[in-house]
Structure formats: structure tokens, C-alpha cells
C-alpha positions as a Python dict, from the first residue, in 0.01 Angstrom:
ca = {
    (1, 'X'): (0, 0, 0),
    (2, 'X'): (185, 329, 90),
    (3, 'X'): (430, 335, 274),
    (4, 'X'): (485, 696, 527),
    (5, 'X'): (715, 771, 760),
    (6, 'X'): (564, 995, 1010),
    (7, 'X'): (838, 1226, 1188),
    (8, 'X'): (705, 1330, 1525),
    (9, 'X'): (862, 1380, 1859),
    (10, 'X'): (552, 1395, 2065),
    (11, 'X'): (455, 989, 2090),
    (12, 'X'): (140, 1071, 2239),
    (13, 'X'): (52, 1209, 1888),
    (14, 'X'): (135, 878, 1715),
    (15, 'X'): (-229, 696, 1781),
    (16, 'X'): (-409, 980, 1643),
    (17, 'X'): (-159, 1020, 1336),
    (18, 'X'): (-270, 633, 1284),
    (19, 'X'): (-637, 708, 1371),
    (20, 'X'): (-664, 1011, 1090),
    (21, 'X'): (-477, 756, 800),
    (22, 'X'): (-703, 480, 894),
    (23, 'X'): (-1046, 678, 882),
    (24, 'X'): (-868, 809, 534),
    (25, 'X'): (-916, 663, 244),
    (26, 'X'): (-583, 593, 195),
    (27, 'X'): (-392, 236, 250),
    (28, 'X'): (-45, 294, 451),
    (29, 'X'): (160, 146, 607),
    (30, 'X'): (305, 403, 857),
    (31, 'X'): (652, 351, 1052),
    (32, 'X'): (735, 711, 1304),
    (33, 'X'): (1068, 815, 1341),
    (34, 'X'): (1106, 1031, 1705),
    (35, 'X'): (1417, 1313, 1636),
    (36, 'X'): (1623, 1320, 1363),
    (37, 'X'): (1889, 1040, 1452),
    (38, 'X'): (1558, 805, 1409),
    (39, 'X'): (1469, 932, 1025),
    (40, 'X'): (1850, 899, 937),
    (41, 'X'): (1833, 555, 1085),
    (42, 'X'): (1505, 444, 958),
    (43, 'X'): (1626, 652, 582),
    (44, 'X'): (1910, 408, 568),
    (45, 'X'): (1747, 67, 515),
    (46, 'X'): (1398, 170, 403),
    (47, 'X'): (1195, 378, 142),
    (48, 'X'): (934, 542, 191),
    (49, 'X'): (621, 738, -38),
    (50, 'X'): (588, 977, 172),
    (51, 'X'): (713, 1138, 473),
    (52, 'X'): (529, 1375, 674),
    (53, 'X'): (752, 1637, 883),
    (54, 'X'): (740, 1793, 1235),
    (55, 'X'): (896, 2136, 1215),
    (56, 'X'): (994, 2154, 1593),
    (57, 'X'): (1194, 1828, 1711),
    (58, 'X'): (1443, 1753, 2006),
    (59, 'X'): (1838, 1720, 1802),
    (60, 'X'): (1735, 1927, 1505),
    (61, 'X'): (1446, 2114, 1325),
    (62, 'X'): (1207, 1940, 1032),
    (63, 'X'): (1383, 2242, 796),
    (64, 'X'): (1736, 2136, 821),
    (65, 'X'): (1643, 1767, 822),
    (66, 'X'): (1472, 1796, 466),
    (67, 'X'): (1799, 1990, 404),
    (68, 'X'): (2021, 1679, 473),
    (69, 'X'): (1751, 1440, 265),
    (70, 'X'): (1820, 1728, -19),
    (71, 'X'): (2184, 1669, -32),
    (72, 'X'): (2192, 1304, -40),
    (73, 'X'): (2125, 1124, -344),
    (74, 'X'): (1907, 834, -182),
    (75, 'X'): (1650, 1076, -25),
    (76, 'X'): (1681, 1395, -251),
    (77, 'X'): (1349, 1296, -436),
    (78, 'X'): (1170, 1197, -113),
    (79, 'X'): (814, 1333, -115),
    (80, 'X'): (822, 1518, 191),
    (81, 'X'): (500, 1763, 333),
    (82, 'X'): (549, 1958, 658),
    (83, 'X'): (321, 1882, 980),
    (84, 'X'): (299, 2086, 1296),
    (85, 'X'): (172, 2240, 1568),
    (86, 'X'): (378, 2540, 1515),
    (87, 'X'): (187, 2581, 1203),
    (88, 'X'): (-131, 2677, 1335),
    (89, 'X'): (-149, 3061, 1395),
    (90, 'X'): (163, 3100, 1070),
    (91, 'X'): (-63, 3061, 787),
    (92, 'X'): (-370, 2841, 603),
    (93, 'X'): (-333, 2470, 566),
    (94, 'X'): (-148, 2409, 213),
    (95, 'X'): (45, 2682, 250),
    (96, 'X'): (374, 2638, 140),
    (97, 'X'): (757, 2640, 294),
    (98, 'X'): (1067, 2688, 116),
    (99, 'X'): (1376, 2478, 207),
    (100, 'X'): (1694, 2554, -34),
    (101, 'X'): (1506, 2633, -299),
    (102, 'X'): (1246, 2387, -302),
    (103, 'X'): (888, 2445, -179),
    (104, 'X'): (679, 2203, 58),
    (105, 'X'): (304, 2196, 117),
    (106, 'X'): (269, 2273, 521),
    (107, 'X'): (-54, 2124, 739),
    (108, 'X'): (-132, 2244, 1084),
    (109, 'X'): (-183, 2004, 1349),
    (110, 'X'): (-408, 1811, 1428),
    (111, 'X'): (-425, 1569, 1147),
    (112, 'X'): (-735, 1482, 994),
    (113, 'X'): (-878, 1221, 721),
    (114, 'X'): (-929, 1486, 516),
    (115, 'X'): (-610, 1662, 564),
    (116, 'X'): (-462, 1277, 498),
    (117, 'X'): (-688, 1247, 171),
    (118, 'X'): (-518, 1600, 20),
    (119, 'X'): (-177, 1545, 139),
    (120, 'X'): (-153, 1261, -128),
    (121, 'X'): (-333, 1484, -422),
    (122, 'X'): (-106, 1731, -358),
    (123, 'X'): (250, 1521, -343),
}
């Protein structure tokens, strides 16, 4: 089973997050992290395949978290793919954003089993 951290702010989001992985075909096991004091937390006593990024959140934007997982050996590898609403008038799905020299596929919200199903073919 895969295991996903899902880093978004907005809880009401958080069933349908689990409603799009479970109508997937994939098998994960997801834990959410709220702000960015939550992935830190969450970062220090688990691993995770994947994590899937909000760009807008409360203490600090999804750009300059992935920034802080870049610098530290632990989470410098981390598979990370960008998720947001602010996404949706920027560009196409897939699209992707650069963060210190490394690039990062970007989905617009909402999520969807499909949008689940090419997340992991493209990580």
C-alpha cells in the first residue's frame, strides 16, 4: 500500500481527497497535514510515497515548503506533485512548476480518480 500525505488547509476538502483515491485504482493509505507546522511534524517520524501539495496555506506557501523538504536530507527525494485551487485558471493539468531548480507536475482542484490514477504514472 502507498502511503500519501495530503497537504491541505481547507478540511472540508479532506473527504473528497479520500473519495477521489478510493474510486482510484490506487491502494493508499492517506494521512493530511493542515499548514506547514503539520507536514514538518508529520515529516519527522514518518515516510511517505507521495505527497500531494496545496500551493496556498495559512503559515507558509506549498513553494517554500517543498523548498525546506529540498534542503534537508530526509525529505530532499520526497516525491512531491502540486494540488490547488489556485491552479485552475494558471495553466492545463500536468503542467509543471519550478521550485529551486527542480520541476513539479501541478493538478487543479478538484481531485479526481483519474487525476489520482496519473499522478502516480507521472511521479
Amino acid at each position: 500500500m502507498i502511503k500519501v500525505l495530503i497537504v491541505e488547509d481547507d478540511s472540508n476538502q479532506h473527504p473528497l481527497l479520500e473519495k477521489a483515491f478510493a474510486d482510484s485504482r490506487i491502494e493508499a493509505e492517506l494521512s493530511f497535514a493542515e499548514d506547514a507546522a503539520g507536514v514538518f511534524k508529520i515529516l519527522g517520524i514518518q515516510e511517505f510515497d507521495l505527497i500531494i501539495m496545496d500551493l496556498i496555506l495559512p503559515d507558509m506557501n506549498g513553494g517554500e515548503i517543498v523548498k525546506k523538504l529540498q534542503s534537508d536530507p530526509k525529505t530532499a527525494a520526497a516525491r512531491i506533485v502540486f494540488l490547488s485551487g489556485a491552479l485552475t485558471a494558471a495553466g492545463e493539468d500536468g503542467e509543471k512548476i519550478n521550485v529551486s531548480g527542480r520541476w513539479y507536475a501541478s493538478y487543479a482542484k478538484p481531485l479526481t480518480p483519474e487525476k489520482v490514477n496519473i499522478l502516480f504514472q507521472e511521479t
